[in-house]
Each structure stands twice: as structure tokens, then as C-alpha cells.
gemmi code that builds the backbone of each chain (N, CA, C; Angstrom):
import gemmi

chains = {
    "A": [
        ("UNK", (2.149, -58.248, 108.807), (3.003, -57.892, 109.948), (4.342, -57.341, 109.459)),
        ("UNK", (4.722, -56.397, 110.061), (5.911, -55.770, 109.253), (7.493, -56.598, 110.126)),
        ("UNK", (8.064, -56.568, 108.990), (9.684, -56.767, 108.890), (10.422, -56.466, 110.139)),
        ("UNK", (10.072, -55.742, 111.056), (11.191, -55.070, 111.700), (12.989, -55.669, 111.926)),
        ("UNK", (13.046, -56.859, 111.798), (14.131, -57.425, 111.990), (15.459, -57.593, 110.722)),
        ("UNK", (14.158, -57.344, 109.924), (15.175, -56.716, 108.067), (15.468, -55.853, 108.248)),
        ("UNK", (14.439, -54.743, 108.716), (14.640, -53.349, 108.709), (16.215, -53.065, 109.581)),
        ("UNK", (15.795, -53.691, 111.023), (16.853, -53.522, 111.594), (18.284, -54.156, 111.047)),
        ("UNK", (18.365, -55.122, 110.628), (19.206, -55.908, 109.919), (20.134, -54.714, 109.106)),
        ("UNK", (19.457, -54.199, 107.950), (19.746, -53.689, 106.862), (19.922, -52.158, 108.116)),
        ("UNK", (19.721, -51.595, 108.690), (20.050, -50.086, 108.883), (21.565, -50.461, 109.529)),
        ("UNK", (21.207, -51.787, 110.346), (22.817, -51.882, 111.053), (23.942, -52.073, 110.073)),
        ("UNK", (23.770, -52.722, 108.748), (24.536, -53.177, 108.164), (25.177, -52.068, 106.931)),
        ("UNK", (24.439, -50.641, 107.701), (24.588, -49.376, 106.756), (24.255, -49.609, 105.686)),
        ("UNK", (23.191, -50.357, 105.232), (23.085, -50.330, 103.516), (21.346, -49.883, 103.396)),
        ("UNK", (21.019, -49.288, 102.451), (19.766, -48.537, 102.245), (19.011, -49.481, 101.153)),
        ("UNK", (17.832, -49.133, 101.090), (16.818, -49.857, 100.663), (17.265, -49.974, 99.169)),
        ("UNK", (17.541, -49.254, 98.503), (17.945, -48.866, 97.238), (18.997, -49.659, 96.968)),
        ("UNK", (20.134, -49.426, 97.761), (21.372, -50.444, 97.732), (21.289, -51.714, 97.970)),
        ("UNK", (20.275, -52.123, 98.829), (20.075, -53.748, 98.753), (18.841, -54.017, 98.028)),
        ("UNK", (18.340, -53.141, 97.181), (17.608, -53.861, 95.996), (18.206, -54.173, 95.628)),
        ("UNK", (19.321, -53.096, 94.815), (20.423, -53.779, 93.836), (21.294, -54.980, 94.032)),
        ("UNK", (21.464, -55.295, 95.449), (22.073, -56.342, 95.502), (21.624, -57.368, 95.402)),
        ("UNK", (20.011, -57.250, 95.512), (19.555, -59.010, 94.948), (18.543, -58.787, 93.986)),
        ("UNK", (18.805, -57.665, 93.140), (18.013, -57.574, 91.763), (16.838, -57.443, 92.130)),
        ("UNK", (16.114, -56.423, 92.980), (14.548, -56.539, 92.430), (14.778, -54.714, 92.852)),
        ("UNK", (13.395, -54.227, 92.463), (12.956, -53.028, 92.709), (13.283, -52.075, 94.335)),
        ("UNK", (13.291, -51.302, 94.549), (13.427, -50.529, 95.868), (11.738, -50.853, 96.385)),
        ("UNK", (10.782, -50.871, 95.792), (9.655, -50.770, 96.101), (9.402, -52.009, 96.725)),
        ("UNK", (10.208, -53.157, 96.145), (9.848, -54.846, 96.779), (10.536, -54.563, 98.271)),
        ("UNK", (11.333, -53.673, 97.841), (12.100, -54.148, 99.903), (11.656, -53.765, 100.975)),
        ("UNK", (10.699, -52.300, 99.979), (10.066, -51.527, 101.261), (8.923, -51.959, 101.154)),
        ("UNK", (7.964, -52.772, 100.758), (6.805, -53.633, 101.093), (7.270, -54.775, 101.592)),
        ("UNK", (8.260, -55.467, 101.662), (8.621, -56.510, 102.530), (8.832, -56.296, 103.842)),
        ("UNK", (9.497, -55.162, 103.953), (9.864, -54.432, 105.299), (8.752, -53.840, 105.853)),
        ("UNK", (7.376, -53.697, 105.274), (6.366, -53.269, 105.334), (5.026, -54.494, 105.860)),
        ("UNK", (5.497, -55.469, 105.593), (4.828, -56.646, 105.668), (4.213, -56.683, 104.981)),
        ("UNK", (3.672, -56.005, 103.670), (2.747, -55.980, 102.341), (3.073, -56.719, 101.114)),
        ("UNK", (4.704, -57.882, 101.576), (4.567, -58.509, 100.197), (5.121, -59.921, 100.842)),
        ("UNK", (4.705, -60.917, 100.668), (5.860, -62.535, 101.196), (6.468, -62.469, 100.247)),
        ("UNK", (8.018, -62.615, 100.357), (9.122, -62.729, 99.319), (9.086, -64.540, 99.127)),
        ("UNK", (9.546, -64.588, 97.995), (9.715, -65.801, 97.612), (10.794, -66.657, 98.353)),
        ("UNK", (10.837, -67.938, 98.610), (12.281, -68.278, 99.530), (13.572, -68.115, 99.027)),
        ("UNK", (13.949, -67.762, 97.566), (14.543, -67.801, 96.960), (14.892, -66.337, 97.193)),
        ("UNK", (14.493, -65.230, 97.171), (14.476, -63.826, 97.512), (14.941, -63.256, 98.899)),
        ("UNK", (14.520, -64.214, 100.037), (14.536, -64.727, 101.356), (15.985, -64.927, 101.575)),
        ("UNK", (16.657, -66.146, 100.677), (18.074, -66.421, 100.846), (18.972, -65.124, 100.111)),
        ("UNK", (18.596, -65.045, 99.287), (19.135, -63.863, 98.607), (19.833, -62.213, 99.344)),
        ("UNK", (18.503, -61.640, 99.864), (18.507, -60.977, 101.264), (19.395, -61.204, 102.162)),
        ("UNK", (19.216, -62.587, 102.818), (20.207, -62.997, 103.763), (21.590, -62.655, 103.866)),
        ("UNK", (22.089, -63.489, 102.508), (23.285, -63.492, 102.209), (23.845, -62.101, 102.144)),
        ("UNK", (22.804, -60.931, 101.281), (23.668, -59.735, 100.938), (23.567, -58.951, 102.570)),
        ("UNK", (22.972, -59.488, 103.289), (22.798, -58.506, 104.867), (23.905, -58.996, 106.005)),
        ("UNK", (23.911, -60.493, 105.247), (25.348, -61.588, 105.949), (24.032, -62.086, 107.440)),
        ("UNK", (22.733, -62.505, 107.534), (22.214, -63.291, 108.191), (21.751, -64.378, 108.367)),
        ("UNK", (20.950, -65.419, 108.664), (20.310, -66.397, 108.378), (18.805, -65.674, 108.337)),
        ("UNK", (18.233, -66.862, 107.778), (17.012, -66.569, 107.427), (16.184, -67.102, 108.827)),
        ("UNK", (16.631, -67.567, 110.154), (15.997, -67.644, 111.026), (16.736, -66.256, 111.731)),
        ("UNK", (17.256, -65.525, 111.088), (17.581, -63.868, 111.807), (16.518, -63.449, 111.531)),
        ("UNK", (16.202, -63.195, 110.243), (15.519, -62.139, 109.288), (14.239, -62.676, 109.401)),
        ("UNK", (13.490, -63.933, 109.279), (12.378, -64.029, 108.579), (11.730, -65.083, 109.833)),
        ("UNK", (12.025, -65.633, 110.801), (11.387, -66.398, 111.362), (10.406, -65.805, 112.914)),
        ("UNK", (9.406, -66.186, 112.909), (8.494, -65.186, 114.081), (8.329, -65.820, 115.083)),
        ("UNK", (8.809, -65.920, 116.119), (8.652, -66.370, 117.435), (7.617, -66.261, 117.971)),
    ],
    "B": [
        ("UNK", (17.385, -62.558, 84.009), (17.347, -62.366, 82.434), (18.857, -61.321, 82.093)),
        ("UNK", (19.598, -62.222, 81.482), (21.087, -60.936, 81.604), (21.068, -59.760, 80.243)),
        ("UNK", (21.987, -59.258, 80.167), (21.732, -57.935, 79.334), (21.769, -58.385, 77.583)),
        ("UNK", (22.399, -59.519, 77.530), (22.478, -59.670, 75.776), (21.525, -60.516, 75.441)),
        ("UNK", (20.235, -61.442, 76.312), (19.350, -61.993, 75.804), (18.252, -60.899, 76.079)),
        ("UNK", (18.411, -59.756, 76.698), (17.382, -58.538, 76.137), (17.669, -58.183, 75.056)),
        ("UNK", (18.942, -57.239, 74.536), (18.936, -56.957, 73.491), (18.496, -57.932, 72.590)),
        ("UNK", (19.392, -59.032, 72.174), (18.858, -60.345, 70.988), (17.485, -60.120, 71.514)),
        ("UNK", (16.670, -60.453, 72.463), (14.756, -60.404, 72.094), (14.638, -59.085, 71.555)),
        ("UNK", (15.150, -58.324, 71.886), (14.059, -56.869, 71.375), (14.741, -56.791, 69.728)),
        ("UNK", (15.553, -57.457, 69.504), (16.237, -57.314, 68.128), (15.341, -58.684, 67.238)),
        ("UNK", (14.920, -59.326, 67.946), (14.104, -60.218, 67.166), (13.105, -59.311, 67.038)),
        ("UNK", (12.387, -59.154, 68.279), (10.828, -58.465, 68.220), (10.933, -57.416, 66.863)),
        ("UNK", (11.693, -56.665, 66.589), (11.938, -55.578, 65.477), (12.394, -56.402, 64.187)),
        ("UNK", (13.147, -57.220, 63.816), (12.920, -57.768, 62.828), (11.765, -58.974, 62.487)),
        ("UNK", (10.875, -59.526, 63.501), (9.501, -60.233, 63.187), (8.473, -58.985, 62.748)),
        ("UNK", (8.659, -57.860, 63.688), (7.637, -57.020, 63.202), (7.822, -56.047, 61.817)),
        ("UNK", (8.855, -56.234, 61.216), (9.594, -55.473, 60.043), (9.426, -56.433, 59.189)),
        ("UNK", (9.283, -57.530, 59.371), (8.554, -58.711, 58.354), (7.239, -58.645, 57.798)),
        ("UNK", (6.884, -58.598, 59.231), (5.233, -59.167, 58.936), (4.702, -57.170, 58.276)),
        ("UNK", (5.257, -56.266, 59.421), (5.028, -55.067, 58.557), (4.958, -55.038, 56.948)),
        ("UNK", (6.151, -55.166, 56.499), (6.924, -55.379, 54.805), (5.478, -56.253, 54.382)),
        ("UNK", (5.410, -57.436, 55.041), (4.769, -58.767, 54.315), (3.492, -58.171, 53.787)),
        ("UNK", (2.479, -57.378, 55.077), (1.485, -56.498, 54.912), (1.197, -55.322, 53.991)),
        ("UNK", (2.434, -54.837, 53.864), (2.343, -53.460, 53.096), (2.523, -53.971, 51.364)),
        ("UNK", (3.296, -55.358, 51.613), (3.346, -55.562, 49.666), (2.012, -56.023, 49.548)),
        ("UNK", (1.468, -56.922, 50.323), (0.748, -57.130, 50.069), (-0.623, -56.566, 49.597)),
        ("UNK", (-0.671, -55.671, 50.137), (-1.700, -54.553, 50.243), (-1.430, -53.788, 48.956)),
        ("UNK", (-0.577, -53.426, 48.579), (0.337, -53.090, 47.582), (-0.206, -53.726, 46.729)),
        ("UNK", (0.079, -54.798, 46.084), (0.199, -55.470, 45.135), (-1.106, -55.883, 44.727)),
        ("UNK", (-1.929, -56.076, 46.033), (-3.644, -56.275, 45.758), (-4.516, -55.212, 45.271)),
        ("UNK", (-3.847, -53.843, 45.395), (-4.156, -52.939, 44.705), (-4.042, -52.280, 43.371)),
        ("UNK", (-3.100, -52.669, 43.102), (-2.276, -52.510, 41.646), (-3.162, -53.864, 41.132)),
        ("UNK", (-3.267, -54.881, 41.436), (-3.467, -56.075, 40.278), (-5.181, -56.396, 40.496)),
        ("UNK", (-5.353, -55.072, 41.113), (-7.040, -55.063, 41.385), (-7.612, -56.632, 41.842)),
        ("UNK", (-6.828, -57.214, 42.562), (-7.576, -58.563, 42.928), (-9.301, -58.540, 43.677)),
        ("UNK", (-9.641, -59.171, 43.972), (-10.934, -58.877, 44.179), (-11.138, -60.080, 45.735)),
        ("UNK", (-9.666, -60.723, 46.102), (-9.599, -62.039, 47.344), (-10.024, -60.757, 48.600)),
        ("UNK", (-9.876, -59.516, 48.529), (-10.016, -58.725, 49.817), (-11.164, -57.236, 49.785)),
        ("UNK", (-11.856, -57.325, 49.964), (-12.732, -56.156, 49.835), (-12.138, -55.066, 49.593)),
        ("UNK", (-11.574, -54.588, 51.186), (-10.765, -53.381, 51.502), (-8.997, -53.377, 51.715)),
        ("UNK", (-8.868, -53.138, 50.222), (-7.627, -53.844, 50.098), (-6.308, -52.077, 51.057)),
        ("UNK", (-7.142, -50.755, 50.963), (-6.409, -50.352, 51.777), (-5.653, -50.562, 53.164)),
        ("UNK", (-7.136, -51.042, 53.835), (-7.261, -51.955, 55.502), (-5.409, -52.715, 54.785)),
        ("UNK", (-5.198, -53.007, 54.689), (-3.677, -53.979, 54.542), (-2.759, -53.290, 54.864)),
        ("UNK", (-3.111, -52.185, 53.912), (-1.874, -50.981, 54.313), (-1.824, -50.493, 55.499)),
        ("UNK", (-3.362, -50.223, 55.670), (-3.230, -49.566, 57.186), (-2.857, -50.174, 58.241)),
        ("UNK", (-3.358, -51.378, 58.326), (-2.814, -52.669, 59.264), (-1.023, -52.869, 59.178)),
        ("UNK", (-0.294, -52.625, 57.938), (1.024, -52.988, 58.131), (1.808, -52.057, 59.254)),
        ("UNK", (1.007, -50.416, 59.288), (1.772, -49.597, 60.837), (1.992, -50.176, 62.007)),
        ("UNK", (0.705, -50.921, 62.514), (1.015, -51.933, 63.784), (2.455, -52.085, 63.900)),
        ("UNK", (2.766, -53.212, 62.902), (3.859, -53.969, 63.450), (5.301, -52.980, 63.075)),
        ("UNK", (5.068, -52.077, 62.163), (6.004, -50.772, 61.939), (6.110, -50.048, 63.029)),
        ("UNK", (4.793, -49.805, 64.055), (5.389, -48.436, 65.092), (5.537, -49.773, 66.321)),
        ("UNK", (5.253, -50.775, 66.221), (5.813, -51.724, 67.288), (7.695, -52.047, 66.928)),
        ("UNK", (7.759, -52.458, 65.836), (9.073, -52.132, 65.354), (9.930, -50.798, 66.032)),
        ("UNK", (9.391, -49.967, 65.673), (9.591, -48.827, 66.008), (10.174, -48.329, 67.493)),
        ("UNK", (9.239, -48.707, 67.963), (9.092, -48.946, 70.184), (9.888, -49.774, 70.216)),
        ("UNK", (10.338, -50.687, 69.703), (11.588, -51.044, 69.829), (13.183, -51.060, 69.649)),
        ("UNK", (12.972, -50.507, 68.468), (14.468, -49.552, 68.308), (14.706, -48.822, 69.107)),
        ("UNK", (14.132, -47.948, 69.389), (13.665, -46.756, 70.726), (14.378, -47.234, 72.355)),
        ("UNK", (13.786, -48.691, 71.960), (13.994, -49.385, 73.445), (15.304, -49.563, 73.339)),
        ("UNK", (15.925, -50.342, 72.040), (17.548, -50.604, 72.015), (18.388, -49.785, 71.998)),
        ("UNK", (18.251, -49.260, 71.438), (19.289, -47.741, 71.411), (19.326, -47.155, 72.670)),
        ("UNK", (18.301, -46.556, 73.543), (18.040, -46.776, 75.189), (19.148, -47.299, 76.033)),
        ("UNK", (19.184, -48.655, 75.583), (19.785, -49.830, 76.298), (20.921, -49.752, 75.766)),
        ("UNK", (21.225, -50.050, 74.713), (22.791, -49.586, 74.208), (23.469, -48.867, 74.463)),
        ("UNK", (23.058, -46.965, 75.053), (23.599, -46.187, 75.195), (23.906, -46.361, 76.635)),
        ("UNK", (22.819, -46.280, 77.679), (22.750, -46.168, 78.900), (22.459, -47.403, 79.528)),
        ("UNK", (24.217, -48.156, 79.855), (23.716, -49.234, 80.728), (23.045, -49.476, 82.244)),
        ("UNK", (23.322, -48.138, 82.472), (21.973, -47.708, 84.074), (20.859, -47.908, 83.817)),
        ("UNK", (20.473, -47.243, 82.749), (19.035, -47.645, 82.664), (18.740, -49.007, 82.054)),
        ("UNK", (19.846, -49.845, 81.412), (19.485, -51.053, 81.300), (19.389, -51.852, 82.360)),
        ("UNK", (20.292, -51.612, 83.326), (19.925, -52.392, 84.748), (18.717, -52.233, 85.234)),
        ("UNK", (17.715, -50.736, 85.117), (16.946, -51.030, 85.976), (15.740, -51.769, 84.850)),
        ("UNK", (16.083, -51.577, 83.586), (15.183, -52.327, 82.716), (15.389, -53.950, 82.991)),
        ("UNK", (16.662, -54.527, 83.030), (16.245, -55.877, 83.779), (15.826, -56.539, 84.899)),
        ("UNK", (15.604, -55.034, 86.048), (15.233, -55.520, 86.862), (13.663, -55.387, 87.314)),
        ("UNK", (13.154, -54.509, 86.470), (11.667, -54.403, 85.883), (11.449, -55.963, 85.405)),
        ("UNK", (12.444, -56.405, 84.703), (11.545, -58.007, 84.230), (11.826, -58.779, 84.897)),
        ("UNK", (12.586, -58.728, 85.554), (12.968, -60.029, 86.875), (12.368, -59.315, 88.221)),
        ("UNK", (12.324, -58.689, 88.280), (11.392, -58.516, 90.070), (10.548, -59.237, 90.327)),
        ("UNK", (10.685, -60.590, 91.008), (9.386, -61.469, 91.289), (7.999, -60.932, 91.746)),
        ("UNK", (8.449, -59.808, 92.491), (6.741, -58.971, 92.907), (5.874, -58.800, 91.353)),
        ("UNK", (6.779, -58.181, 90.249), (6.460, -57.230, 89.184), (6.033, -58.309, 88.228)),
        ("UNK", (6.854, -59.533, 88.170), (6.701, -60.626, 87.530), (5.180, -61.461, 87.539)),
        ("UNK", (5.262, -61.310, 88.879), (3.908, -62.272, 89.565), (2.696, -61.000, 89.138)),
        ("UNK", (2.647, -59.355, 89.217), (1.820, -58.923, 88.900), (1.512, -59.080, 87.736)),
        ("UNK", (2.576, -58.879, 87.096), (2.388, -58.887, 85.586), (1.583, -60.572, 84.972)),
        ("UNK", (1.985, -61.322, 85.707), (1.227, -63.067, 85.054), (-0.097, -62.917, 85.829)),
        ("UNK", (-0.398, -61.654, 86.502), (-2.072, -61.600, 87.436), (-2.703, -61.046, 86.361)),
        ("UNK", (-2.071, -59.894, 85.874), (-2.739, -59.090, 84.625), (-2.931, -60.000, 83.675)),
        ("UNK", (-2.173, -60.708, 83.194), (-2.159, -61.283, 82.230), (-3.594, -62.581, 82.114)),
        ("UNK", (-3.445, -63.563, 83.111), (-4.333, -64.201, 83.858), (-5.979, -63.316, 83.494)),
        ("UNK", (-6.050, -62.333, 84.504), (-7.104, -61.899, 84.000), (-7.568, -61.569, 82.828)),
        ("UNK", (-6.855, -61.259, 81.768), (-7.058, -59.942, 80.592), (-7.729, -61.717, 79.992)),
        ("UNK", (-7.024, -62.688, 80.137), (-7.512, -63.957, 79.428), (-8.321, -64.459, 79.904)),
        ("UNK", (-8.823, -64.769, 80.799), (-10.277, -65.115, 81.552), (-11.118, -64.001, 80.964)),
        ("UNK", (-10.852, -62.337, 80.803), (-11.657, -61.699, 80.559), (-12.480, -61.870, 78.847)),
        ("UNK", (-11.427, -62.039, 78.310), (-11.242, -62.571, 76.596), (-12.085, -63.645, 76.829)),
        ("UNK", (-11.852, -64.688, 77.133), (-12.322, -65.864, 77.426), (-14.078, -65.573, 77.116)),
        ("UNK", (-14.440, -64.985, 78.008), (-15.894, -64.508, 78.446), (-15.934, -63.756, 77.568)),
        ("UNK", (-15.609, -62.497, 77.071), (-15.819, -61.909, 75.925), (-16.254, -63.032, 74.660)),
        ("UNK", (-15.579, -63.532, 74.326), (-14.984, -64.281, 73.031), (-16.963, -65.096, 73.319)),
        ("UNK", (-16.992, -65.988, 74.545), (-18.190, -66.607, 75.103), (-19.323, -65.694, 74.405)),
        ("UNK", (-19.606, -64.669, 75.741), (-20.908, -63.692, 75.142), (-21.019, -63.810, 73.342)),
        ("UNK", (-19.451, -63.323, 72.666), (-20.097, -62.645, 71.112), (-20.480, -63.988, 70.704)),
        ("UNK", (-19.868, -65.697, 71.374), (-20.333, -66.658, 70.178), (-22.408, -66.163, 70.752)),
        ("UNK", (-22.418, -66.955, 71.668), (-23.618, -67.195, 72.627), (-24.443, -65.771, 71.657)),
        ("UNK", (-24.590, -64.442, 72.268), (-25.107, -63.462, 71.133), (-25.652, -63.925, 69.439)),
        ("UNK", (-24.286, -64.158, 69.277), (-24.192, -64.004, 67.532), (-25.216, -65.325, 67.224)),
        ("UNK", (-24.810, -66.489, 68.226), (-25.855, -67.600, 67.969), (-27.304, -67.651, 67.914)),
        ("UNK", (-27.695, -66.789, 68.892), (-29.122, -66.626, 69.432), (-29.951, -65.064, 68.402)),
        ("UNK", (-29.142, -64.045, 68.342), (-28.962, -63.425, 67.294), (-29.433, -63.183, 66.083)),
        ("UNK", (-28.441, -63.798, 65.186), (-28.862, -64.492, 63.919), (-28.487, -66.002, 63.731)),
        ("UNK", (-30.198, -66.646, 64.235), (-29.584, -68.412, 63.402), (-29.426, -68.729, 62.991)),
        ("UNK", (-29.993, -67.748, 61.350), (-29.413, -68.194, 60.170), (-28.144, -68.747, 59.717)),
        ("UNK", (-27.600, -67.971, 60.313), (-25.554, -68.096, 60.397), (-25.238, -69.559, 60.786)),
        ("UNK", (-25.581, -69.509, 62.256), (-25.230, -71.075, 62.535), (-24.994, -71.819, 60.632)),
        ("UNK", (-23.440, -72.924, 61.165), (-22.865, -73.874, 60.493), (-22.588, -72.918, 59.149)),
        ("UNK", (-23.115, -71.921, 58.689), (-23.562, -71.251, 57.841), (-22.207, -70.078, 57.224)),
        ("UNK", (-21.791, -68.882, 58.455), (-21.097, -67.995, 57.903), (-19.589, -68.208, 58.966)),
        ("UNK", (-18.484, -67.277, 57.968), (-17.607, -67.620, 58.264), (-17.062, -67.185, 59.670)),
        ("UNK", (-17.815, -66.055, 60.166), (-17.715, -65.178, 61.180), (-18.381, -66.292, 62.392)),
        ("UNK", (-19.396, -67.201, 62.545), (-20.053, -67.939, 63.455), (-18.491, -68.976, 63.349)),
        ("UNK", (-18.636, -69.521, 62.166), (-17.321, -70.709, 62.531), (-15.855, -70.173, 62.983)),
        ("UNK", (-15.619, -69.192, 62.853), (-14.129, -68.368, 63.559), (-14.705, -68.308, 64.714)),
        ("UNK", (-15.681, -67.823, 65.699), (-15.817, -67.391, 67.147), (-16.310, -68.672, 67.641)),
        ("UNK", (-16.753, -69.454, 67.097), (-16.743, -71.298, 67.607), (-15.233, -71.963, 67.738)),
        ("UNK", (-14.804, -71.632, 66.787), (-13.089, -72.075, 66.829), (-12.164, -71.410, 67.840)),
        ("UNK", (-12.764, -69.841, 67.554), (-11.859, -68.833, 68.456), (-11.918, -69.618, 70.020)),
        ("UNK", (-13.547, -69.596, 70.536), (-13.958, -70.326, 71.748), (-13.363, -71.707, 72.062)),
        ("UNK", (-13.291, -72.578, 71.608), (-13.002, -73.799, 71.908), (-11.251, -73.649, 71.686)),
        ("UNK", (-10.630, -73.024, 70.804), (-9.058, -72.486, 71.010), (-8.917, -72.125, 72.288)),
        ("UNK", (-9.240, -71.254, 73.150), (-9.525, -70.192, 74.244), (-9.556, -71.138, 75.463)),
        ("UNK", (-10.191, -72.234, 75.242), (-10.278, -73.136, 76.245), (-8.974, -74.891, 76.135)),
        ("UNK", (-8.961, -74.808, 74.875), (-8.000, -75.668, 74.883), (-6.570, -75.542, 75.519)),
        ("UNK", (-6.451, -74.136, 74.871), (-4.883, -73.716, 74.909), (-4.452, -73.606, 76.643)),
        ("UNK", (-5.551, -73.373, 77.116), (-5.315, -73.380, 78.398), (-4.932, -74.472, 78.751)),
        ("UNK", (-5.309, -75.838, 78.949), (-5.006, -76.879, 79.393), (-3.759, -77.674, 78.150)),
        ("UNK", (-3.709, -76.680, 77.187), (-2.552, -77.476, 76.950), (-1.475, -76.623, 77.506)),
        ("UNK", (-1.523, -75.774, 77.768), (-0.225, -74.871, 78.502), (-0.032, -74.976, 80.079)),
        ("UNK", (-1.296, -75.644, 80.456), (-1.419, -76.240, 81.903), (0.150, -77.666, 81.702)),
        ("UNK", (-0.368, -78.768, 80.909), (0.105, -79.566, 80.954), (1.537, -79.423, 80.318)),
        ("UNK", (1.980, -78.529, 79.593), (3.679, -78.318, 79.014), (4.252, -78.000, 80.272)),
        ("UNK", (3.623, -76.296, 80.764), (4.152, -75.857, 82.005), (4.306, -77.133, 83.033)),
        ("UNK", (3.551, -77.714, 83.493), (3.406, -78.500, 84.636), (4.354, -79.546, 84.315)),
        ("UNK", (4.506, -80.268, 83.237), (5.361, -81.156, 83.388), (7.092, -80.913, 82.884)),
        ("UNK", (6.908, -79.759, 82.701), (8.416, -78.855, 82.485), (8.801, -78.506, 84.378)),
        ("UNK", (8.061, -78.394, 85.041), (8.226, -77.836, 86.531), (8.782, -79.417, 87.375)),
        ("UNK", (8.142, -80.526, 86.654), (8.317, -81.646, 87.042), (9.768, -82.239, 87.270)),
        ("UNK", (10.236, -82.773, 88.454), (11.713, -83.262, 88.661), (12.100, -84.297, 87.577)),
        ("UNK", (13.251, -84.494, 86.534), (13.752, -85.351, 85.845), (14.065, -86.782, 86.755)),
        ("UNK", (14.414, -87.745, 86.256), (14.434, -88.819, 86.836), (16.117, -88.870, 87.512)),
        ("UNK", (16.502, -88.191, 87.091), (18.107, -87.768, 87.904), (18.331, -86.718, 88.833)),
        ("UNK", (17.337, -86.291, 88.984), (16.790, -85.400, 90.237), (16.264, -85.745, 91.078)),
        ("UNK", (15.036, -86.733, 90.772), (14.669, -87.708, 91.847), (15.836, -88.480, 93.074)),
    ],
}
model = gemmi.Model(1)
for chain_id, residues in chains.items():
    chain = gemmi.Chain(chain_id)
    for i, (resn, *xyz) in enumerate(residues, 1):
        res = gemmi.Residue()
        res.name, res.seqid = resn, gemmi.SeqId(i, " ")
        for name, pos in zip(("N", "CA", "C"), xyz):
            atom = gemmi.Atom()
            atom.name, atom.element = name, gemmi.Element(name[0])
            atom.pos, atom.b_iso = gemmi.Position(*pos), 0.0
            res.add_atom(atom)
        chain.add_residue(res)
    model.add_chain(chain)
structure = gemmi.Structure()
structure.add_model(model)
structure.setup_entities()
């Protein structure tokens, strides 16, 4: 199931896929399969994300 | 993994393999000159010492890389820390050893049924009996280091 709420997260927060790899150290390719729903990030990756987007992880990652 | 325990590994990796290279090539060397007779094909030594010379090699390559251009060293540490890339890479790995595993299996199983003569007999049957039962040990002893290294200390509890 895809991301949409990262996705949205990260376009509002003006920062690009590329730029928030770098901010929590992994590949451009991990963010856009996460955002893709093609990879579960680790929880540790999860908080990581959060922090550099400034959300909680019941913003970003929790499915109603 | 930060930027100076890459360099220090790849600076080990090039001086272990500039060892064992050197170690290979005198050797080979020296078994030739003093005509020993402990190795059949005493060239095979020489030729074998390139391995760890053009692995040496791929690694200077790599440092100098990294030394010059710390951009591309960033994205080189983040090639080894990407948990996606990480986790693929211990899948590959995983398999290539299960695959060995079974390899290593078939040539004993073959070589046994094969020629029986060998059995207890040649040195090639007792290396792929050893190789096999290595193959299976090492696993469960790297089960049990890993696992109880993952384990909470008693001040964590």
C-alpha cells in the first residue's frame, strides 16, 4: 500500500526525495519504494524520517 | 559506519592482501629456485599471489576515490549503511551459502559414491568431509555468538 501521507508530508515540507535521503542516510531509491509501499522501513528509519519531516510517526506511518 | 573506519578497513584490506600477496609470490619464488618437490606446480603460487595483488589493488583505487572526493564518499557510506541495501546484501549472502552448502554436499556425496576407493583414504575425500561438516557447524556457531551478542546485558534488563 503506498505512503501517501510521507509523500504528502515531504512535498509540504519542500524537501525532495534526494534531500531527505540524505537526511537520514539511506539511498533516494529507499524513499521512493517506501513512498511506493514496496519496502517496510525499519522503526528505527521510521523515527528517523519523522524527525527530519518534523512529524510523528502516527502522522506518517499509522493506517486507520 | 563514519568516514575514517572506511578508510582504516580498506587500508587494512590492502595491507592483508599485500601480505598474503608478498607471502605467495616468495614463496612460489623460492620453491622454484630451491627446486623443492612439497608442491607439484610450484608456478600455480605465483599465479595465485595476483588475487590478493589486484584485490589490493581495487582497493587503493577505492581510497584514493574516497580521499579525493568526499561526495562520493558520502554516497559510498551510504551504500553500506542503507538498511534496504544492507538487508539485500545479508539475502545474497545467505543464499550464495546455503548454495555452497549444497554444492560442497553433492561433490562430498558424488566423490563418495564415485570412487570408494578414496573413502578414509585420499586427501581430497577428507578436505570435502571437513569442508562439509565446517559448512554446517559454523553456522550454528555464528547463530549462537550473533544471538547472544543481540541479547540484553543484565543492566539493561
Amino acid at each position: 500500500m503506498k505512503n501517501k501521507k510521507m509523500k504528502i508530508a515531504r512535498i509540504e515540507s519542500d524537501v525532495s526525495q534526494e534531500q531527505l535521503a540524505d537526511l537520514v542516510g539511506v539511498t533516494r531509491q529507499t524513499i521512493s519504494l517506501i513512498e511506493s509501499g514496496n519496502y517496510n522501513p525499519t522503526l528505527k528509519l521510521c523515527k528517523d524520517i519523522c524527525k527530519a519531516l518534523n512529524k510523528t510517526l502516527n502522522d506518517l506511518f499509522w493506517e486507520e | 559506519m563514519d568516514q575514517k573506519k572506511i578508510i582504516q578497513e580498506t587500508r587494512l584490506y590492502i595491507i592483508v592482501a599485500l601480505i598474503v600477496g608478498f607471502a605467495l609470490l616468495a614463496a612460489g619464488i623460492v620453491l622454484q629456485i630451491t627446486d623443492s618437490n612439497l608442491i607439484a606446480n610450484k608456478k600455480a603460487l605465483v599465479g595465485l599471489s595476483f588475487i590478493p595483488f589486484a584485490f589490493a589493488l581495487m582497493n587503493y583505487f577505492k581510497l584514493i576515490k574516497l580521499l579525493k572526493s568526499p561526495e562520493k564518499m558520502k554516497h559510498v557510506i551510504v551504500d553500506e549503511t542503507d538498511e534496504r541495501l544492507v538487508r539485500l546484501r545479508n539475502e545474497v549472502d545467505a543464499k550464495t551459502f546455503k548454495f555452497l552448502r549444497w554444492a560442497i554436499f553433492l561433490a562430498y556425496m558424488g566423490y563418495t559414491f564415485i570412487v570408494p576407493t578414496d573413502i578414509f583414504e585420499s586427501l581430497g575425500w577428507w578436505l570435502l568431509l571437513i569442508l562439509l561438516i565446517f559448512s554446517f557447524v559454523i553456522q550454528a556457531f555464528f547463530a549462537k555468538i550473533i544471538l547472544s551478542s543481540t541479547l540484553p546485558t543484565e543492566k539493561e534488563e
